[in-house]
KERO-785485 format. One record per residue: residue number from 1; x negated, y negated, z of N, C-alpha, C in turn; residue in one letter. Coordinates in steps of 0.05 Angstrom, whole numbers, plus 5000, padded with zeros to 4 digits. Layout:
<sites>
@doti = NUM; n.X = X; n.Y = Y; n.Z = Z; ca.X = X; ca.Y = Y; ca.Z = Z; c.X = X; c.Y = Y; c.Z = Z; kollo = A
...
</sites>
This chain:
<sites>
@doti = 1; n.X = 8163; n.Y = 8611; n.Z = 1264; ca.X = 8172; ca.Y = 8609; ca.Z = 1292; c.X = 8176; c.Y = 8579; c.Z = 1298; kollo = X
@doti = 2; n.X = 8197; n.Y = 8571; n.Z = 1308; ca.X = 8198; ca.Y = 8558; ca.Z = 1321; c.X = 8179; c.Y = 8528; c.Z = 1341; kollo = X
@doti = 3; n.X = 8167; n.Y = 8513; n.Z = 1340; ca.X = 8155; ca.Y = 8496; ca.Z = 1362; c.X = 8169; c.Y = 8488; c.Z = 1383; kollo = X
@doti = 4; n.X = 8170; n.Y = 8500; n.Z = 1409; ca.X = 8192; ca.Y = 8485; ca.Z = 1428; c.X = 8181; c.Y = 8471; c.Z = 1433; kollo = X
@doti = 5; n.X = 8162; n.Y = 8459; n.Z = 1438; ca.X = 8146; ca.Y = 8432; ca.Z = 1442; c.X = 8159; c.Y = 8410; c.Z = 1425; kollo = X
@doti = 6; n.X = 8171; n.Y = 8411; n.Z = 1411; ca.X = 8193; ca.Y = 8397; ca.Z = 1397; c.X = 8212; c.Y = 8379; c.Z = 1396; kollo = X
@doti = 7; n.X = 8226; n.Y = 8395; n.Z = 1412; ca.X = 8252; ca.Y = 8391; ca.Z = 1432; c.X = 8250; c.Y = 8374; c.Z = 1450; kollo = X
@doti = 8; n.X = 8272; n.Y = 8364; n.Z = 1446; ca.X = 8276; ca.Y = 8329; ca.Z = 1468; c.X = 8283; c.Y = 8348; c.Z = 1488; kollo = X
@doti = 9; n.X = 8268; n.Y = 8328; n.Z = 1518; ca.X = 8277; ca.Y = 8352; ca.Z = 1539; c.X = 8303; c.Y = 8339; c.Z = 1552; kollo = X
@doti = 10; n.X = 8317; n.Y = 8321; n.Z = 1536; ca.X = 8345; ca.Y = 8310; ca.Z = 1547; c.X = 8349; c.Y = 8307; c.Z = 1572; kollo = X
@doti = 11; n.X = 8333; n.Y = 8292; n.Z = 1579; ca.X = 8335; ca.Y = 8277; ca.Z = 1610; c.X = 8345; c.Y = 8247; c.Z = 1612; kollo = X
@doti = 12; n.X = 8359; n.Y = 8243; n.Z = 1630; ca.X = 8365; ca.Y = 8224; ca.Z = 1634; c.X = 8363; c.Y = 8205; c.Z = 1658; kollo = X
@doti = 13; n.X = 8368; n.Y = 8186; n.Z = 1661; ca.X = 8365; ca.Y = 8168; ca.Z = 1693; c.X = 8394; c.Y = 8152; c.Z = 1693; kollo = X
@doti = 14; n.X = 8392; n.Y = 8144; n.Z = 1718; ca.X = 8417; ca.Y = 8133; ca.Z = 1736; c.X = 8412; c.Y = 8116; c.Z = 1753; kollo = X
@doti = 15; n.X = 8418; n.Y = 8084; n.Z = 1756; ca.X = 8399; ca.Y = 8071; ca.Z = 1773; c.X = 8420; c.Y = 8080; c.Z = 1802; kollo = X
@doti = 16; n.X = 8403; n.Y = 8082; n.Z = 1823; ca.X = 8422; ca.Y = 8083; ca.Z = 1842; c.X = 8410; c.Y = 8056; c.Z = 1862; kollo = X
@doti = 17; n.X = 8433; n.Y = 8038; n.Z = 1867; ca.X = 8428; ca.Y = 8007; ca.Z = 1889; c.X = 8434; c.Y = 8015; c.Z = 1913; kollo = X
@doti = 18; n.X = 8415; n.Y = 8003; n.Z = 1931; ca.X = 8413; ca.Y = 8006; ca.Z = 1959; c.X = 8423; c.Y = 7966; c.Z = 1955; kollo = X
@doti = 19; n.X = 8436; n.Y = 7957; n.Z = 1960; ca.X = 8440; ca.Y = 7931; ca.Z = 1985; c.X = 8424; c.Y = 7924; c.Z = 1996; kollo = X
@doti = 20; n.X = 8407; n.Y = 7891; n.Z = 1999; ca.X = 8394; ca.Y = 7889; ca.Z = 2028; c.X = 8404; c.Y = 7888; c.Z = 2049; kollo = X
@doti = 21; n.X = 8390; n.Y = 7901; n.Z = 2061; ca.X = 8398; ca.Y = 7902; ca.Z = 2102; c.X = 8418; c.Y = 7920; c.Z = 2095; kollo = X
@doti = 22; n.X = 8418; n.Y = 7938; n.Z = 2076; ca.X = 8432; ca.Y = 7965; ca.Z = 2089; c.X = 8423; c.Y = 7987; c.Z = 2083; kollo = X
@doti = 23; n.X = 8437; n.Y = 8010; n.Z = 2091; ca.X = 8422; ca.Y = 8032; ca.Z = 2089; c.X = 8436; c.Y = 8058; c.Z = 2066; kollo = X
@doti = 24; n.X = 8458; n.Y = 8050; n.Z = 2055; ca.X = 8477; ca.Y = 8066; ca.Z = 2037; c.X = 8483; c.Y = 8043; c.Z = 2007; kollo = X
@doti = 25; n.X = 8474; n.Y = 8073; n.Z = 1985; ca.X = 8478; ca.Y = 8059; ca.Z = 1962; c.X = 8509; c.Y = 8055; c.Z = 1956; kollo = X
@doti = 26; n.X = 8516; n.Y = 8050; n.Z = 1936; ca.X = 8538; ca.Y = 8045; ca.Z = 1915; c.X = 8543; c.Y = 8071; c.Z = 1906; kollo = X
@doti = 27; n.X = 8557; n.Y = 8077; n.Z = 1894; ca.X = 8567; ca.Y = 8112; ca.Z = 1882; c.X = 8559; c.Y = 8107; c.Z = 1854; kollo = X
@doti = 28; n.X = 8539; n.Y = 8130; n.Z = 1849; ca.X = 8544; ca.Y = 8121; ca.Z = 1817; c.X = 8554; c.Y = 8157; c.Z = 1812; kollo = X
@doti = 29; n.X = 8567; n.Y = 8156; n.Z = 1784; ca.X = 8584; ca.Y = 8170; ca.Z = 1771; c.X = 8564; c.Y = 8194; c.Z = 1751; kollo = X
@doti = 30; n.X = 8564; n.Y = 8215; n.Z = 1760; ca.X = 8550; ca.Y = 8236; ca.Z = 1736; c.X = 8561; c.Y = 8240; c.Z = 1722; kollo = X
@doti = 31; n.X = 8584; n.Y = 8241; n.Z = 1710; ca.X = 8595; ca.Y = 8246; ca.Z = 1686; c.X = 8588; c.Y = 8273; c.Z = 1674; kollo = X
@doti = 32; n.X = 8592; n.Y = 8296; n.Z = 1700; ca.X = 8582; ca.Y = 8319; ca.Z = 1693; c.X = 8558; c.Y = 8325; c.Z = 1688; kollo = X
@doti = 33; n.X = 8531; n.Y = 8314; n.Z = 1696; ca.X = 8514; ca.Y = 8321; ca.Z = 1690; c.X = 8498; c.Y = 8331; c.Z = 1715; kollo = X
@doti = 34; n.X = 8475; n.Y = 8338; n.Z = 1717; ca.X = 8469; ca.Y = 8361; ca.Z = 1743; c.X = 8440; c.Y = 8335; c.Z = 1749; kollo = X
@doti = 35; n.X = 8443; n.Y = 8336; n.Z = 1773; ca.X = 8411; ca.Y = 8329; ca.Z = 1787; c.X = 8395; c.Y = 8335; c.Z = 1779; kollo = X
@doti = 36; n.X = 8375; n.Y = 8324; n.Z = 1776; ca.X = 8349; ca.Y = 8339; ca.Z = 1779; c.X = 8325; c.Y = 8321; c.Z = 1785; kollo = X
@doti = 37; n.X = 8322; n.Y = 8304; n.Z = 1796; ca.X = 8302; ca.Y = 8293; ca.Z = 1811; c.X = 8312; c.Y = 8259; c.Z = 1820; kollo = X
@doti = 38; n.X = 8287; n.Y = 8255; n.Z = 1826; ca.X = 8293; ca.Y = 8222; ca.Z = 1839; c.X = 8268; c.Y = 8205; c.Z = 1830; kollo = X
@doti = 39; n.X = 8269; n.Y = 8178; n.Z = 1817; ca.X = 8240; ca.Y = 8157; ca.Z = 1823; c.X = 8249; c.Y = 8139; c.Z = 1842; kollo = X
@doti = 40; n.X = 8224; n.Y = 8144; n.Z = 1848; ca.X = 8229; ca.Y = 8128; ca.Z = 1882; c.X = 8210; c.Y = 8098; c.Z = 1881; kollo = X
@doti = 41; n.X = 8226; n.Y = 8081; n.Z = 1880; ca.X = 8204; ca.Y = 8053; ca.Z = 1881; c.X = 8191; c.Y = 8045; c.Z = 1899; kollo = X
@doti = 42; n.X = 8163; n.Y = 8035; n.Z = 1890; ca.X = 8142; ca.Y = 8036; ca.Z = 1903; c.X = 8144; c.Y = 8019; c.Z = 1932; kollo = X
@doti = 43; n.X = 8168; n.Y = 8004; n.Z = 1932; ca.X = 8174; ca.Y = 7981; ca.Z = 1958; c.X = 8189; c.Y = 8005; c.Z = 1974; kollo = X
@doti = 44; n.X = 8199; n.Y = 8021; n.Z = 1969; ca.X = 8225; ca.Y = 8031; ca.Z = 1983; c.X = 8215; c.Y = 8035; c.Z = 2016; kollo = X
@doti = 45; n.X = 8240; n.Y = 8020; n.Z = 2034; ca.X = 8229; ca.Y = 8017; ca.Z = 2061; c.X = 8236; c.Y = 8043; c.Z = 2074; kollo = X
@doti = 46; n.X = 8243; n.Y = 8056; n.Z = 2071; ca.X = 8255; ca.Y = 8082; ca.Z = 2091; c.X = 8241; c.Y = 8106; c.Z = 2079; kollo = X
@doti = 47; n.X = 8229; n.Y = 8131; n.Z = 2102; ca.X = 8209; ca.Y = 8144; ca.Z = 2105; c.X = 8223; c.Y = 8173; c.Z = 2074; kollo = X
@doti = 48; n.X = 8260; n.Y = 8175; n.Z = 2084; ca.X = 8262; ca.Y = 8193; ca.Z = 2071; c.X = 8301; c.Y = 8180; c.Z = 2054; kollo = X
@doti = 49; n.X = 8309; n.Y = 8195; n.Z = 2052; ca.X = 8343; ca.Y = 8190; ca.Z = 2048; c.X = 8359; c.Y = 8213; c.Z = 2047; kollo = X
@doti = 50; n.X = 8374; n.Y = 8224; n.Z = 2050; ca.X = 8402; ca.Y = 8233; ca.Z = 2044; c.X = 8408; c.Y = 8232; c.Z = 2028; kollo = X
@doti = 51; n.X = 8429; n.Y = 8252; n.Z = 2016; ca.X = 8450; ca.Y = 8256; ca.Z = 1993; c.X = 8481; c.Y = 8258; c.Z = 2014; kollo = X
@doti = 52; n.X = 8503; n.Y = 8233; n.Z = 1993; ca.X = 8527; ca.Y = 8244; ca.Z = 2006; c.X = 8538; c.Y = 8246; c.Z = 1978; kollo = X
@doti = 53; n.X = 8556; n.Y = 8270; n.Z = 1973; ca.X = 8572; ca.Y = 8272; ca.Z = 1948; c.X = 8598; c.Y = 8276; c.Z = 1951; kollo = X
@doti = 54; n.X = 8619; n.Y = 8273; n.Z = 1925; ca.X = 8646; ca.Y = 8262; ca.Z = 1929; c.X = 8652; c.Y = 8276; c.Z = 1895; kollo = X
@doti = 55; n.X = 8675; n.Y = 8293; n.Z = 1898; ca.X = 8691; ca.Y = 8301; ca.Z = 1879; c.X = 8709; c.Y = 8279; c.Z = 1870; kollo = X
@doti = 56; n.X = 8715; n.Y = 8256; n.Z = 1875; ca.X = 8739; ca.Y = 8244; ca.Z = 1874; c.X = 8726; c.Y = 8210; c.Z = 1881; kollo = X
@doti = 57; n.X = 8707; n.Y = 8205; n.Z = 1886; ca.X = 8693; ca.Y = 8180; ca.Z = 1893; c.X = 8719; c.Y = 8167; c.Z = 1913; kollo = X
@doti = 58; n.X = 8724; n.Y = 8184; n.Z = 1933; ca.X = 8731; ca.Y = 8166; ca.Z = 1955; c.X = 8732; c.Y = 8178; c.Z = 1976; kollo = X
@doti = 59; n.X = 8722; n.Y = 8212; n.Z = 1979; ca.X = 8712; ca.Y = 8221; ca.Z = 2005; c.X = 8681; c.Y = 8231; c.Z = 2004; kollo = X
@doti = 60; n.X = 8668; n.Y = 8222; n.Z = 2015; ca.X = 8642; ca.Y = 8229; ca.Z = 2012; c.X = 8631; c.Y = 8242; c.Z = 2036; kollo = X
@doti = 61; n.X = 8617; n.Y = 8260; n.Z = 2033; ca.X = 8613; ca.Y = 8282; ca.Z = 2046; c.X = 8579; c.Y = 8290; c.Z = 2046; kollo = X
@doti = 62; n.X = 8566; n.Y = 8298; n.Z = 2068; ca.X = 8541; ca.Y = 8293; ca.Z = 2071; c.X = 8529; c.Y = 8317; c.Z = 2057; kollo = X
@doti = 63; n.X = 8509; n.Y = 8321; n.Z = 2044; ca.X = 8511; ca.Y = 8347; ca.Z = 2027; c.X = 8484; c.Y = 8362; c.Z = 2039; kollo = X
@doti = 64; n.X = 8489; n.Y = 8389; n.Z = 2045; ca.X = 8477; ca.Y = 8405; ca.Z = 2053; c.X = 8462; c.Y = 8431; c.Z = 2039; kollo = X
@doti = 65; n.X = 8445; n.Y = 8455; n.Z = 2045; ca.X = 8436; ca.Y = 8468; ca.Z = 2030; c.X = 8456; c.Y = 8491; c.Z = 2041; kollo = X
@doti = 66; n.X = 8446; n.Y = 8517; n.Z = 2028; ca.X = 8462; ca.Y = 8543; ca.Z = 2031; c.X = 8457; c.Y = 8548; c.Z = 2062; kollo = X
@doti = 67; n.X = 8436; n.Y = 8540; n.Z = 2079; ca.X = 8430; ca.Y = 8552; ca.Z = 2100; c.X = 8443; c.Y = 8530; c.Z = 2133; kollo = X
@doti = 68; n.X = 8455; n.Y = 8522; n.Z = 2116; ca.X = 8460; ca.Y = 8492; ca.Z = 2140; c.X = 8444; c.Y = 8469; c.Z = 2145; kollo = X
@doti = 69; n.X = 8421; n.Y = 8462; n.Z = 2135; ca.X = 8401; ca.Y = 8436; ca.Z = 2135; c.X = 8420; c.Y = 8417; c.Z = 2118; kollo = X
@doti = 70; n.X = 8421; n.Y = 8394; n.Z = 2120; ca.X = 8422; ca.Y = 8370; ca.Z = 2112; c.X = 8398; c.Y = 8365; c.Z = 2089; kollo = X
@doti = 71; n.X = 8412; n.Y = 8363; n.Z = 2060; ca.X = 8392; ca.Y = 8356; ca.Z = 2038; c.X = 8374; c.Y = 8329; c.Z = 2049; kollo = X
@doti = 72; n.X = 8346; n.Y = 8329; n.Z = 2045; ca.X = 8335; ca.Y = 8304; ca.Z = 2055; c.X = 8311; c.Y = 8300; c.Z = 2040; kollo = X
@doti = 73; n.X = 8313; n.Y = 8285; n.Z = 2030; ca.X = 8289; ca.Y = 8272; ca.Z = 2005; c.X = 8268; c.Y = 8255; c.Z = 2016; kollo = X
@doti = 74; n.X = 8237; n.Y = 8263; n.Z = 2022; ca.X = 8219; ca.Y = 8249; ca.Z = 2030; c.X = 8212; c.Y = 8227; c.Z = 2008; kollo = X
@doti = 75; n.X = 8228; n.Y = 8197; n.Z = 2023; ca.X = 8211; ca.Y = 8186; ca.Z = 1996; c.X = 8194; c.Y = 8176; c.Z = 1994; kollo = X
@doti = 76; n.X = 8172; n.Y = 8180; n.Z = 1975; ca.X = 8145; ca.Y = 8183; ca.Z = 1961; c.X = 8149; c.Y = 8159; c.Z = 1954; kollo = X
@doti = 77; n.X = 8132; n.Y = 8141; n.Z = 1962; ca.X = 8136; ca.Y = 8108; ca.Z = 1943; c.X = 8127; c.Y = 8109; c.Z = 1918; kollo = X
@doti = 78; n.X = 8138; n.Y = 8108; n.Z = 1895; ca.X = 8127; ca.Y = 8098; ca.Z = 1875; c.X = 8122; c.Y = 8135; c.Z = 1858; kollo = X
@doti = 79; n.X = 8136; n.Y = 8153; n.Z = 1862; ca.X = 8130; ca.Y = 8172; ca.Z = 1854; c.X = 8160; c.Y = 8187; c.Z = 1841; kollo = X
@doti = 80; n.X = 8162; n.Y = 8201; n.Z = 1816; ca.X = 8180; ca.Y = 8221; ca.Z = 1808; c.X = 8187; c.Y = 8245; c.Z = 1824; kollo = X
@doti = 81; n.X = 8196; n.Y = 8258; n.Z = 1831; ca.X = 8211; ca.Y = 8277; ca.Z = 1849; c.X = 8232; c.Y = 8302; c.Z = 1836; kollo = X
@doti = 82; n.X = 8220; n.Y = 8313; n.Z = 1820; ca.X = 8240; ca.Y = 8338; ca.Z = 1810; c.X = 8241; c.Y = 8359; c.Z = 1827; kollo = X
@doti = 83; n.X = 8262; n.Y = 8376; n.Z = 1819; ca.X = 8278; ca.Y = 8391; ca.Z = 1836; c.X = 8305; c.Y = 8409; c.Z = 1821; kollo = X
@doti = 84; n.X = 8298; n.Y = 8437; n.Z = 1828; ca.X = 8321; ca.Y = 8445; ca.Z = 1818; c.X = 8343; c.Y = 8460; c.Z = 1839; kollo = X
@doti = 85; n.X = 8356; n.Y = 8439; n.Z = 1848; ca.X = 8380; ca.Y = 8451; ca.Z = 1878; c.X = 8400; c.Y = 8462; c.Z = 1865; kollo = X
@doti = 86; n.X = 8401; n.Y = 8487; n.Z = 1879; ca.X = 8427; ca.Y = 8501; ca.Z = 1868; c.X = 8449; c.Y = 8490; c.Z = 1876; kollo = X
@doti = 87; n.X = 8468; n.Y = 8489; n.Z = 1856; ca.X = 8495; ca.Y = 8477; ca.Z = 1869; c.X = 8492; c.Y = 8448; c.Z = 1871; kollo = X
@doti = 88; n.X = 8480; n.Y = 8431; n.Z = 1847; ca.X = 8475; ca.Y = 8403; ca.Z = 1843; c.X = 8494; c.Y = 8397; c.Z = 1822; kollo = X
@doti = 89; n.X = 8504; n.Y = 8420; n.Z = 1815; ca.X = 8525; ca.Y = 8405; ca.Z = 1789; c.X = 8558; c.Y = 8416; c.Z = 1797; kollo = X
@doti = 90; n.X = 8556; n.Y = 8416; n.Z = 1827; ca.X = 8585; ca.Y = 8419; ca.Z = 1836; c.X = 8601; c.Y = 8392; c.Z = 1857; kollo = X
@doti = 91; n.X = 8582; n.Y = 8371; n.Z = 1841; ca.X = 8601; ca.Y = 8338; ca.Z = 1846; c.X = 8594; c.Y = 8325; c.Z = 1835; kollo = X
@doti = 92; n.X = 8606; n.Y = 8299; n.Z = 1831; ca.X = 8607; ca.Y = 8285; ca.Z = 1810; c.X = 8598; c.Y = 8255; c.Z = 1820; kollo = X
@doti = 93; n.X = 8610; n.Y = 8252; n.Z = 1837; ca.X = 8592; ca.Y = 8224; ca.Z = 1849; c.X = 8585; c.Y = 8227; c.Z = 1871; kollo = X
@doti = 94; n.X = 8562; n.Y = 8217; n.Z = 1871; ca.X = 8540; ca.Y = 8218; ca.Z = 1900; c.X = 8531; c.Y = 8179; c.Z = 1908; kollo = X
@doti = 95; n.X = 8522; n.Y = 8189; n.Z = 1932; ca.X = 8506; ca.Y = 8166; ca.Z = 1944; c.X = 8478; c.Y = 8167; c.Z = 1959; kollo = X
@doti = 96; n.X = 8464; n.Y = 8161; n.Z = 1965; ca.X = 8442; ca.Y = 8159; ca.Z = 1980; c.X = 8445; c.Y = 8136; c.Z = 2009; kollo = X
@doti = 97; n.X = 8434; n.Y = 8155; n.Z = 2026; ca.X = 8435; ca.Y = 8144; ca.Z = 2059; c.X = 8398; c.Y = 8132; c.Z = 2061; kollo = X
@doti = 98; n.X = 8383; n.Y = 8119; n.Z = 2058; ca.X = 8361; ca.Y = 8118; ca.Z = 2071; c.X = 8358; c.Y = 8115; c.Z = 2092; kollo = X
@doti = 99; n.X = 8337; n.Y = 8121; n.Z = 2109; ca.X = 8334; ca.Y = 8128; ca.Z = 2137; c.X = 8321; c.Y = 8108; c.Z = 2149; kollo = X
@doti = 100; n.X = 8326; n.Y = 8082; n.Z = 2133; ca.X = 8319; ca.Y = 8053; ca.Z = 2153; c.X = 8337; c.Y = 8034; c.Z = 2134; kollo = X
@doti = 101; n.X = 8338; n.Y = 8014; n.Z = 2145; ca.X = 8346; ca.Y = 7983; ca.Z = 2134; c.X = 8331; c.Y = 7986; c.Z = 2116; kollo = X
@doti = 102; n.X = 8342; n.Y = 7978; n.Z = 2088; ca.X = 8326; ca.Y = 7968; ca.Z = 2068; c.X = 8318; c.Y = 7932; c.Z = 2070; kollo = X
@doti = 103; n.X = 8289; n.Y = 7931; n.Z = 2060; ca.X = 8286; ca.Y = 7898; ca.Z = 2071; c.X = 8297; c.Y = 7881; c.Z = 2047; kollo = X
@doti = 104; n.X = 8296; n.Y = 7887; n.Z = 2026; ca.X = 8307; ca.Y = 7875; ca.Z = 1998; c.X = 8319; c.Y = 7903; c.Z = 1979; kollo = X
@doti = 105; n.X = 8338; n.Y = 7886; n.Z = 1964; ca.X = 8351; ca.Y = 7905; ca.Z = 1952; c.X = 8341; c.Y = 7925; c.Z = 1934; kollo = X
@doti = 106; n.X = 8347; n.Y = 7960; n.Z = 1935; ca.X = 8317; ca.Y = 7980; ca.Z = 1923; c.X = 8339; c.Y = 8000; c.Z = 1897; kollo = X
@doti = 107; n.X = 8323; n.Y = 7995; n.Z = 1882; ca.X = 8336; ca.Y = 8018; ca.Z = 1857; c.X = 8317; c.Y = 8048; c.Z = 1853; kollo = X
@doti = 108; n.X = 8332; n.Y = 8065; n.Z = 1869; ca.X = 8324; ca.Y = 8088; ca.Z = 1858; c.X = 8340; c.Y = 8107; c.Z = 1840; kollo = X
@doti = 109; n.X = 8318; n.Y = 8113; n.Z = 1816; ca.X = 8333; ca.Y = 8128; ca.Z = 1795; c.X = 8341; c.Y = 8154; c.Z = 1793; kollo = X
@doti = 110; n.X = 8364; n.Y = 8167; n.Z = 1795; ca.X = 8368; ca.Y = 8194; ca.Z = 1794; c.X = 8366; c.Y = 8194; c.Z = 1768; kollo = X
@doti = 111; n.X = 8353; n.Y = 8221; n.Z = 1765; ca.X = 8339; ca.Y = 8241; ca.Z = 1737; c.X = 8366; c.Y = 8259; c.Z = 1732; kollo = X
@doti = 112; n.X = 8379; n.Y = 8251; n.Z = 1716; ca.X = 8400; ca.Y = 8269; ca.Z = 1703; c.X = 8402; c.Y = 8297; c.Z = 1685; kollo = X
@doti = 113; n.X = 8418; n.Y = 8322; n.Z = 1679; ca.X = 8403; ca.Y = 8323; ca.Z = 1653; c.X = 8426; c.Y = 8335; c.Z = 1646; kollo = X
@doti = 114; n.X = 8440; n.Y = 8342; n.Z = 1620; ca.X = 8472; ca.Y = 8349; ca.Z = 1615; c.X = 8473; c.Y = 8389; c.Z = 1627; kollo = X
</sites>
């Protein structure tokens, strides 16, 4: 039999840049690959963030669940954040909104996986 304990669990990361003194990252590009969590650095100034995603990286669009809520990520300073959202691998570039001014510029990593 087999060991699946084995097996690379093929994860990946994505730095995503917040700007200082703003509150919206840069777009970065999945290249087809699906979400699945966030590290959140331990400085990060804002309580939670947003997801906006974009088929085409030039309309971006605030991304929501099946029921009408607004996706919203409590961020955890200094903590990993997995998650499996249905319907995370139907866009290709996303951004993050944080929900204050950032006071210096903050890299949080999206957890990729193919």
């Amino acid at each position: 039999m087999t060991d699946l304990t084995s097996f690379p669990l093929r994860l990946n990361t994505k730095d995503i840049v917040i700007a200082s003194s703003t509150t919206v990252s840069a777009a970065i590009d999945l290249f087809g690959n699906r979400l699945v969590g966030f590290i959140i650095p331990a400085t990060f100034t804002g309580a939670s963030f947003t997801i906006q995603a974009s088929v085409d990286n030039t309309n971006f669009h605030d991304l929501y669940d099946e029921s009408g809520n607004a996706i919203s990520i409590t961020a955890t300073d200094g903590k990993m954040l997995l998650f499996e959202q249905l319907g995370m691998e139907c866009f290709r570039y996303m951004k993050i909104t944080s929900a204050s001014t950032e006071a210096a510029a903050r890299t949080v990593k999206a957890i990729i996986k193919p």
